[in-house]
C-alpha positions as CSV (number, residue, x, y, z in Angstrom):
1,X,-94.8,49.0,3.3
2,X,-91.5,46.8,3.2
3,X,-90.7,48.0,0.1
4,X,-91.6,51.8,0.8
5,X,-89.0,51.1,3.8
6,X,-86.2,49.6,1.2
7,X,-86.3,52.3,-1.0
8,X,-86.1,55.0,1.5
9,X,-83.4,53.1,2.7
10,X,-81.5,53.3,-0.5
11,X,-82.5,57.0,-1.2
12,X,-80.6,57.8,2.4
13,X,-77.6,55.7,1.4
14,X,-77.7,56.8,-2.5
15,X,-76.5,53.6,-3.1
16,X,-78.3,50.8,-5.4
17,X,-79.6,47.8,-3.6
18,X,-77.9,45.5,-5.9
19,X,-74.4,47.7,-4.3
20,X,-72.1,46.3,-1.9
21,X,-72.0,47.6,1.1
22,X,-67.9,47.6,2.5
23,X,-68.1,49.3,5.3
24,X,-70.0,46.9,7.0
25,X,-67.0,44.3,6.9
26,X,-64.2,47.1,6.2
27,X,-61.0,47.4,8.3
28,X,-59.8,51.0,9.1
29,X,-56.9,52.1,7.0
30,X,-55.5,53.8,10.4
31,X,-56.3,51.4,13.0
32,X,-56.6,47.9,11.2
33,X,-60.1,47.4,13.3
34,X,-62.9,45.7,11.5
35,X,-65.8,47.2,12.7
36,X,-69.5,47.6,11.8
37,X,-69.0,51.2,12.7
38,X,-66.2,51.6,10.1
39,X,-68.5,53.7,8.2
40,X,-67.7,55.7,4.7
41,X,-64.0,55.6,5.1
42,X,-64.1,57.0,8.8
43,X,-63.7,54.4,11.3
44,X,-65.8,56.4,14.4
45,X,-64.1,54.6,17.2
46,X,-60.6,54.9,16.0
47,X,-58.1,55.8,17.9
48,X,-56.9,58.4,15.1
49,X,-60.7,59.8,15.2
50,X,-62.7,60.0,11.9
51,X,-60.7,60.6,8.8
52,X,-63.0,62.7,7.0
């Protein structure tokens, strides 16, 4: 079961596991906020709103 869940996990993402994952750490190019949120290069609580 816990690996059924991984691998959907990375199917959703299409990232490999073995991938970093940046935008949980990034900063927002526009904003300079590190957030958890900051989530494929749009930051979704940033002032600017999403850059997408």
């Amino acid at each position: 079961m816990d690996s059924t869940l991984r691998n959907h996990s990375n199917m959703w993402s299409g990232r490999a596991k073995a991938e970093p994952e940046p935008w949980l750490t990034a900063c927002c190019p526009l904003c300079g906020s590190r957030s958890r949120k900051y989530n494929y290069g749009a930051h979704v609580n940033c002032w600017f709103g999403p850059s997408i």
